[in-house]
N, C-alpha and C positions, 0 to 999 in steps of 0.2 A: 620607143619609149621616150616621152619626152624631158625626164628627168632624173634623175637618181643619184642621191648621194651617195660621193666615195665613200669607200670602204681599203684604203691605204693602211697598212699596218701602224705606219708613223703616226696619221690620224686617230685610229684607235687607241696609241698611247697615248695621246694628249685628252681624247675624252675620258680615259680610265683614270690618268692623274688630277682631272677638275673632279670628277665623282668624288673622289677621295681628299678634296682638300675645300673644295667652294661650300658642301652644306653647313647649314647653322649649325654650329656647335651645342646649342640649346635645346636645337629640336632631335628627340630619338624618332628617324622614319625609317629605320634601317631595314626594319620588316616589311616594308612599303616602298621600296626601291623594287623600279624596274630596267628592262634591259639599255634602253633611251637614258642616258645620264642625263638629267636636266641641268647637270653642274658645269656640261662645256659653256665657259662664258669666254673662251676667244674664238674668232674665226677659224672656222674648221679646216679651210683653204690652204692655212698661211704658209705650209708646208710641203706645200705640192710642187713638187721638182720637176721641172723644166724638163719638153719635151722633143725632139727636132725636129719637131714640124716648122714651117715657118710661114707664117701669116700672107693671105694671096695680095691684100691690100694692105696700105696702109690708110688710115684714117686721120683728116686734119685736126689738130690737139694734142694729136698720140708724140710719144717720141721720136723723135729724128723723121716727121711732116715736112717735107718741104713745098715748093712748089706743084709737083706734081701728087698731090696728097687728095683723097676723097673728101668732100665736105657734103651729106646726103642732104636731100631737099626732102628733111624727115622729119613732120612735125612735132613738136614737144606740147602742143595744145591740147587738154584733155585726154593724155596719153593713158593708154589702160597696161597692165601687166601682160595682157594677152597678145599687143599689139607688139609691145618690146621685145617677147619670145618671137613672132613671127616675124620680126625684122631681123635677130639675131641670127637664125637658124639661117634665111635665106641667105647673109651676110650682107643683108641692107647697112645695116651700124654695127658698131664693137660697143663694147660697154665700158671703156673708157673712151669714148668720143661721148655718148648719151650723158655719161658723168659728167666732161666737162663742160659740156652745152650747157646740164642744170644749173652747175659752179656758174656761168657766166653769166646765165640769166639772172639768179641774186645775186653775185656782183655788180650787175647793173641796174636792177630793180628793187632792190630791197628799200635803198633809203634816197632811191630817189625821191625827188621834193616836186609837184606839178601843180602848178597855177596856184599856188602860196596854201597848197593841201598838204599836211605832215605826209611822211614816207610809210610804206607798209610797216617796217621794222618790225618786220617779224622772228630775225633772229638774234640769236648773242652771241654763239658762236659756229665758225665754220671748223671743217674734220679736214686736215689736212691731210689723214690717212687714206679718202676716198678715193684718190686713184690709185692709190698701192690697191686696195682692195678690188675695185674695177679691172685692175690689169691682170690681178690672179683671177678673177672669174675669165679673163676671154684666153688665159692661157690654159686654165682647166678645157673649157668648148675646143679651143684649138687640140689638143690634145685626145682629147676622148670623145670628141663629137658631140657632146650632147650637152645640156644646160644645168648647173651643178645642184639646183635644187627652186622648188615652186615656184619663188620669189627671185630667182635669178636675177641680179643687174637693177631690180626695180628700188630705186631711189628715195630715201625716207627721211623723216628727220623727229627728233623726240625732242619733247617737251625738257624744259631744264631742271627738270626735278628727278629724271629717270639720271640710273648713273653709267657712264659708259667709258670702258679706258680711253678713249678715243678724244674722250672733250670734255672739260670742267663743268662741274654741276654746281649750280648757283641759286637755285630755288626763287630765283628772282629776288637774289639782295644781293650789296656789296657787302654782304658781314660774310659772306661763303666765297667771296675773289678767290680765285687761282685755287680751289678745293679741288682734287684729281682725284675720283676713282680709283681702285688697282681692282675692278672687275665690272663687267656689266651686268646690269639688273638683267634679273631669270629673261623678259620680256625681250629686253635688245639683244640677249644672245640667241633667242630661239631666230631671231630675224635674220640675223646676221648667218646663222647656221642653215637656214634656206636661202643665205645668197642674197638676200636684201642689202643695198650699198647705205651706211649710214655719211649723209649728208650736215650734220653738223646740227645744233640743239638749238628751241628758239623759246619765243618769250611766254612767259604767265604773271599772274598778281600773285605778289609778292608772297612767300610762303603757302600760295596756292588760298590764299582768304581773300575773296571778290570778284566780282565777275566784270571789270573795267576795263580788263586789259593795261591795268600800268603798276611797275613796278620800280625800285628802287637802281635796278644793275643796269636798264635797260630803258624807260620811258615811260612811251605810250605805243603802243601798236592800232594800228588803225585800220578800220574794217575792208575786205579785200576790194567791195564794190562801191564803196564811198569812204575814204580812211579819214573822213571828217566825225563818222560814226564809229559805235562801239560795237566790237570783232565779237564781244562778248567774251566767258573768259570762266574758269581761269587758264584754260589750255586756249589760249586768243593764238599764240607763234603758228601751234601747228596747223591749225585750221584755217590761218591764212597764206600760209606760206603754200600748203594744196589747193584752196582755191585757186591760187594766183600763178599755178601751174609751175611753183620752183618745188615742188616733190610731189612723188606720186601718191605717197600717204603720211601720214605724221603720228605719233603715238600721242595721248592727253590719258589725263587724269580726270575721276568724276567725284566729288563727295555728293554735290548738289547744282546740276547745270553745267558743272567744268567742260562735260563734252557734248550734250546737247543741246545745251545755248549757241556754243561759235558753230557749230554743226547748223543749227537752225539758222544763224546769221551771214553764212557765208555759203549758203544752197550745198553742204556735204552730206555725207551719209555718214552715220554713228551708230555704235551698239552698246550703249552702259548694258552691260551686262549681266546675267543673274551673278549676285550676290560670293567672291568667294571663287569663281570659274574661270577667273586669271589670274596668274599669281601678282602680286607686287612687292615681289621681293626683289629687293636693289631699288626702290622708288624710295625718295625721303618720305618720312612716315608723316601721316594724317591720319587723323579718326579713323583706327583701324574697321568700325561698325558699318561704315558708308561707302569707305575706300573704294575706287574701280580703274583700273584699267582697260585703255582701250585704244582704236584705231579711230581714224579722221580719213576718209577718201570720198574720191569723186563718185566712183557707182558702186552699186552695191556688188557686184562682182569682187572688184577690188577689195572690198569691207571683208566678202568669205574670204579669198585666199588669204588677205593678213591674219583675220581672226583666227583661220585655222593653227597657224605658228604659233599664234599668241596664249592660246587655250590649252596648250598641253600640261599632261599632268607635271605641278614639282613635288616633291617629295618632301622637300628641304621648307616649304611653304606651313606653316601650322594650319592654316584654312583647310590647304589640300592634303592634310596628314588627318584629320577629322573626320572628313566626309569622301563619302564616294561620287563623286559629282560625274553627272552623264554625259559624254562627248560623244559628239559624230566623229565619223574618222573625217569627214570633209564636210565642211557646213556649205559647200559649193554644188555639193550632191541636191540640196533645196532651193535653187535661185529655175524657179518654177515659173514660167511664164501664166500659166493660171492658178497661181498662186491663193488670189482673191476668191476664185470663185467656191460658190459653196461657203463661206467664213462666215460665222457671225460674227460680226463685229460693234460694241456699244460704245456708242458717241457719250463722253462723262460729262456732265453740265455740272454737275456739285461735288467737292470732297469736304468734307466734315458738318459740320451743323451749327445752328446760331450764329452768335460773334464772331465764330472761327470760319464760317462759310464761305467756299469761297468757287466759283465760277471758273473754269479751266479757259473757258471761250471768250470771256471777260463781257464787257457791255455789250448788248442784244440789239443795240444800235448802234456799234461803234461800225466805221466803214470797212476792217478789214472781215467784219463779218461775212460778209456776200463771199468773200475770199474763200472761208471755211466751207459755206454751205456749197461751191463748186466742189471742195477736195471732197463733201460728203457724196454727191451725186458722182463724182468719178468714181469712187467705191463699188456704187450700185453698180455701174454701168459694166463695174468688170467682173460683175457677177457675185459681189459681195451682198449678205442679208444686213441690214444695217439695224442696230436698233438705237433708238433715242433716247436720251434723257435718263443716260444711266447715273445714280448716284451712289456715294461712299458717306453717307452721312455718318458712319462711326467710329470712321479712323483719327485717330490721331495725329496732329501734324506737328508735335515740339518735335527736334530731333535729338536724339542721345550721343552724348559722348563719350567716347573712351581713354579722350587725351592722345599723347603718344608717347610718353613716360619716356626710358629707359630705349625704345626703339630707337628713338636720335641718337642716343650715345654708339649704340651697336651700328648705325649707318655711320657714322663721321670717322668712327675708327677703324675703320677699313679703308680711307681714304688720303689722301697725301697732302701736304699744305700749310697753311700756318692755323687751318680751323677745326680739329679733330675731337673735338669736346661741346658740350654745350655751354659750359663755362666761357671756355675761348670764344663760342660764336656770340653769346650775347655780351661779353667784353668789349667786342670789336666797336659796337656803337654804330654800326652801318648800318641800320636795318631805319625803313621810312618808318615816322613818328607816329603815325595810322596804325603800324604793325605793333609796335612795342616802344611805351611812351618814356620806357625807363630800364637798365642792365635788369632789375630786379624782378620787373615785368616781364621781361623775355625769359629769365631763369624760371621762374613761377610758370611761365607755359610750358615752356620746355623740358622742365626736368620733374615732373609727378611721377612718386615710386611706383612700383609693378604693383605694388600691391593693390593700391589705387585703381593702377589702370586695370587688374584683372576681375576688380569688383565690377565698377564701370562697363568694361565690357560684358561680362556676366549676366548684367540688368537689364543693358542696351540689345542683348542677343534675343533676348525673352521678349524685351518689350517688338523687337523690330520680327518674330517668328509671328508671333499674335497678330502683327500688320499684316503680314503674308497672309496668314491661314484667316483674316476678315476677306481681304482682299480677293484673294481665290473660291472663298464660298460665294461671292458675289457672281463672282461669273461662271459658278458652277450651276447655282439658283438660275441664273437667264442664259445655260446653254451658250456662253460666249468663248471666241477662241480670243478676243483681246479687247482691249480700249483703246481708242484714241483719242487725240486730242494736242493744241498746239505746241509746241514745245515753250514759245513764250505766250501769252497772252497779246502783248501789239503785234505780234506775227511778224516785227523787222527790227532792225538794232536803233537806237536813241540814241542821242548826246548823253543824257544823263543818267540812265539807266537801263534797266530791264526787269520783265515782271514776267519771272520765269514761272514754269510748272513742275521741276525736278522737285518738288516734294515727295511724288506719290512712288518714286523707284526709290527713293533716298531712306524712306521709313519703313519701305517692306524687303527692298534686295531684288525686285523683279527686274527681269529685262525688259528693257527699252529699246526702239530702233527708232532712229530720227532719220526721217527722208524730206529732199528736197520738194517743195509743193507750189512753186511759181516765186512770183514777185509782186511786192505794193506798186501802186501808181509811183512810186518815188524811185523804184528800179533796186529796190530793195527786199531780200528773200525772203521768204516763207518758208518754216520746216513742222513739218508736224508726224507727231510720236505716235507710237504701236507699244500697250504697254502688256506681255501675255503672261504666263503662268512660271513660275520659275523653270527654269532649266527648257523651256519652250523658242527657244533661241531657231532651230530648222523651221517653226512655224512664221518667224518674224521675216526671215531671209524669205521665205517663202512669198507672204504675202510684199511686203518693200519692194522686192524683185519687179512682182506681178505688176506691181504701181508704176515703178521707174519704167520701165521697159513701154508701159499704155502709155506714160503721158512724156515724159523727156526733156522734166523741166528745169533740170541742170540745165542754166547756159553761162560761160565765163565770164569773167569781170574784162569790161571792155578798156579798161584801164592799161593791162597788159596784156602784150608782153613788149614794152619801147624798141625802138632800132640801136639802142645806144648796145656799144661795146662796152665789156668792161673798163675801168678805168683805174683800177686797183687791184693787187693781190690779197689772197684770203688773206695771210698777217696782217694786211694793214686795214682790209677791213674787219677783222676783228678788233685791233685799234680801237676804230672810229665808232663801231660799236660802245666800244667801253667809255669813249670821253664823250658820246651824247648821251649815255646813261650817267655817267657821274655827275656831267652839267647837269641834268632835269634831278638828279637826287641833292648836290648842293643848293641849289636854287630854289629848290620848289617842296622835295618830297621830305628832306630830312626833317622838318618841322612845320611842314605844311600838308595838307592832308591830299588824298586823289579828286575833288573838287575841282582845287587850285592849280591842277595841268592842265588847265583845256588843251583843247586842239590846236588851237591859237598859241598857245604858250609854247608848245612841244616842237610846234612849227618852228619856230624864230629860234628855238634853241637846236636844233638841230640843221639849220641851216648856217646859223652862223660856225658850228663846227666843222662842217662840209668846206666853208669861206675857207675856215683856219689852214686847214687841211690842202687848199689848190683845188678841192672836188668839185668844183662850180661847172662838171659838165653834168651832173648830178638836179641843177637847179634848170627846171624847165618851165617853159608856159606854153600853152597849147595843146590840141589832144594829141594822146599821143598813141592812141587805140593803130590798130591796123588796119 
């Protein structure tokens, strides 16, 4: 067997004491509690007593490495979770050597600066817990033989808005500095619980409103395959920091595009999800109506094993205390090589009507059209019925709000810092001029009574079921198993924008899957979305599968991975983080809008703090591809 979590007494006491102390106090699910406590929100690990065995190799990075220490000729390129187990097992690596290899690759790659192109700066902060955690996973395998659970060792990193004891959550503003956690969101501890190594938290816009990728704590981040372009956003950190092969997967958030915009702009795979079938509880609150949780990886393999951790039931969740919502035991059990065939599948040319009409595939002459009409024929060719010219003429596209009232207050006060209120956070005055132009204006969003938000949500629930149940008799009427269609309309990331499609998951709650589907003449991605039936999630893995596996059009950003060594410690590059985000938010964001950072801008200011710093091995020219 190749996995299985302990079952150590000690362990048991620390999941029976989170059951009884992590659920909301607000929510009665008591009746609705099962054997699985969804409340361990530490590492199940951490307690696992040393055994005498004693390791046949030593590994270069590890403790007390010297001279004679293994360093494996093992690549970190497009690395899957499957390949990690099978090198574990053999005792090709440890899993702290795999760790600090990822640690050194973003310490060397993250904010490098090449041919006067800004840095990825994909993250804000590094986990300096990861090799404590790392070295309990290879001391569990030394000890018990076998690998502590699915996600074993497999390297991750979340978005700054999820909360983790491990790393300050910042929501992308400097009005949340040095805000700590005292537990992790339902989502990072299911990960963590299967063994996943959290690698430290990276960038979004700011309070999660935009898709630009720039925010006040942090900059700008810049697209993995051209960082002159936009990563897209608002989960921009994690989707580049996976492409860019420094994690294996990344968690993002979805209201509207969060995760299948940087999914479509950085060739990844995504599952905004039916509606409700993750929890997001421990995420800072947004439009509870819309809200999604989700993964960011490179194949869709990857995408099931995460999701599967990710989807399990909480109790402690109000979504998941309402509803009975359907889970596979494995959504790995559907990564079906003929996936396709047999599927109908309708190609959407229109959602709404009139004035509001609008074209999924954009101009019918625009160039990256030709693009589409291959990914339509690759459909046929893998045995898929295609049909054309599906429209939605009577949905509706305003989207509804529920605010996030009262939710703020209950996340901040659970947390450590000088920020534990929404009073305190819009006091502070750190938040970019774009987000809140005024203390009063940030109070005004942030603090609507429940009462408010329980109306709001109430109306928003009804209006966004009505979407669903048009939605669904549509393709009930033409026998479809899904839609597709781009995830953005230019089909690759801009300077200035993006002209996404996340409307049509956003107003009914369906799931979505964004797969990779080549590249523009400019060497820039294409992804394009699978949208099916709620709770139809084994059908998407299914067909996405069928697609990736026929065509294999993930390929890496040739950008990285540089030969440079690191040249700093995770403290000091967390530093350096913080004073090239402070610089772009003094200079540019506190009273200037996100316009006014070009790329250009963001450049010269994070170069010059590199200067400040001695990091000038950081400042390159030339390629630096392999």
């Amino acid at each position: 067997m190749l996995h299985r979590p302990p079952i150590a007494v000690a362990l048991l006491a620390i999941i029976l004491t989170a059951c009884t102390s992590e659920l909301d106090e607000d929510v009665d699910c008591s009746d609705l509690c099962v054997d699985e406590c969804p409340g361990d929100e530490g590492f199940p690990f951490d307690s696992y007593e040393s055994c005498d065995l004693s390791p046949e190799q030593t590994f270069c990075g590890t403790d007390g490495a010297g001279a004679d220490c293994i360093d494996p000729d093992f690549p970190l390129d497009e690395l899957r979770v499957s390949q990690i187990h099978e090198a574990l097992l053999d005792g090709e690596i440890s899993c702290e050597w795999l760790t600090v290899r990822h640690l050194d690759r973003i310490l060397a790659e993250d904010l490098r600066i090449l041919d006067g192109a800004p840095p990825l700066n994909a993250f804000v902060h590094l986990n300096e817990a990861a090799l404590h955690t790392a070295r309990t996973l290879d001391e569990y395998h030394r000890c018990e033989g076998e690998l502590a659970g699915p996600l074993h060792c497999a390297p991750f990193v979340i978005k700054t808005n999820y909360a983790s004891k491990e790393v300050p959550v910042t929501n992308g503003s400097h009005a949340l500095l040095d805000t700590q956690p005292t537990f992790d969101a339902f989502t990072v501890a299911q990960l963590r619980r299967s063994g996943a190594v959290l690698l430290g938290s990276t960038t979004m816009d700011e309070f999660a409103r935009g898709a630009v990728s720039i925010n006040g704590r942090s900059g700008k981040s810049g697209n993995a395959y051209d960082t002159r372009y936009n990563p897209g956003g608002s989960s921009a950190g994690s989707s580049v920091a996976v492409a860019s092969n420094l994690a294996i997967a990344g968690l993002g958030t979805d209201n509207c595009s969060s995760l299948t915009v940087p999914a479509a702009y950085n060739s990844l795979v995504t599952l905004r999800s039916s509606h409700g079938l993750v929890s997001t509880q421990g995420i800072f609150p947004s439009n509870q109506l819309d809200a999604v949780a989700g993964p960011l990886t490179r194949t869709v393999e990857d995408q099931a094993l995460f999701f599967d951790a990710l989807s399990r039931f909480n109790p402690a969740d109000r979504v998941h205390c309402a509803d009975d919502m359907p889970r596979a035991d494995t959504y790995t059990a559907h990564l079906d090589p003929q996936g396709l065939h047999g599927k109908r599948i309708g190609v959407l040319r229109s959602i709404a009507s009139g004035d509001d009409e609008r074209n999924p595939f954009g101009s019918p002459t625009a160039p990256i059209q030709s693009h589409y009409d291959d990914f339509i024929a690759e459909l046929r060719s893998l045995g898929a019925e295609v049909v054309d010219d599906v429209a939605l003429p009577g949905l509706p596209l305003n989207r509804s709000s529920s605010g996030m009232g009262q939710e703020v207050e209950r996340f901040l006060a659970r947390t450590e810092g000088p920020v534990t209120s929404v009073d305190e956070l819009c006091e502070t005055e750190l938040y970019s001029g774009h987000i809140y132009d005024s203390v009063s204006a940030c109070k005004n969003s942030l603090s609507r009574s429940d009462r408010s938000l329980q109306s709001n949500l109430d109306s928003g629930t009804e209006a966004y079921e009505a979407n669903r149940a048009y939605v669904e008799s549509v393709l009930d009427a033409q026998d479809l198993d899904a839609l597709i269609y781009p995830a953005d309309v230019r089909g690759a990331p801009t300077i200035s924008g993006l002209f996404s499609n996340c409307i049509l998951a956003s107003v009914t709650g369906l799931p979505t899957m964004v797969v990779p589907a080549g590249f523009t003449s400019l060497g820039l991605p294409v992804g394009m979305s699978f949208t099916a039936r709620m709770f139809d999630e084994p059908i998407l893995f299914a067909m996405a599968y069928s697609y990736e596996q026929a065509t294999l059009h993930r390929q890496p950003p040739t950008r990285t991975p540089s030969s440079l060594s690191p040249v700093m410690d995770i403290s000091t590059f967390n530093d350096v983080h913080f004073d090239i985000g402070w610089a772009a938010f003094e200079e540019v964001l506190r009273e200037g809008s996100t316009s006014d950072l070009t790329y250009q801008v963001f450049t010269d200011i994070a170069q010059r703090v590199l200067q400040d710093r001695g990091l000038t091995d950081l400042l390159e020219s030339g390629d630096s591809s392999d």
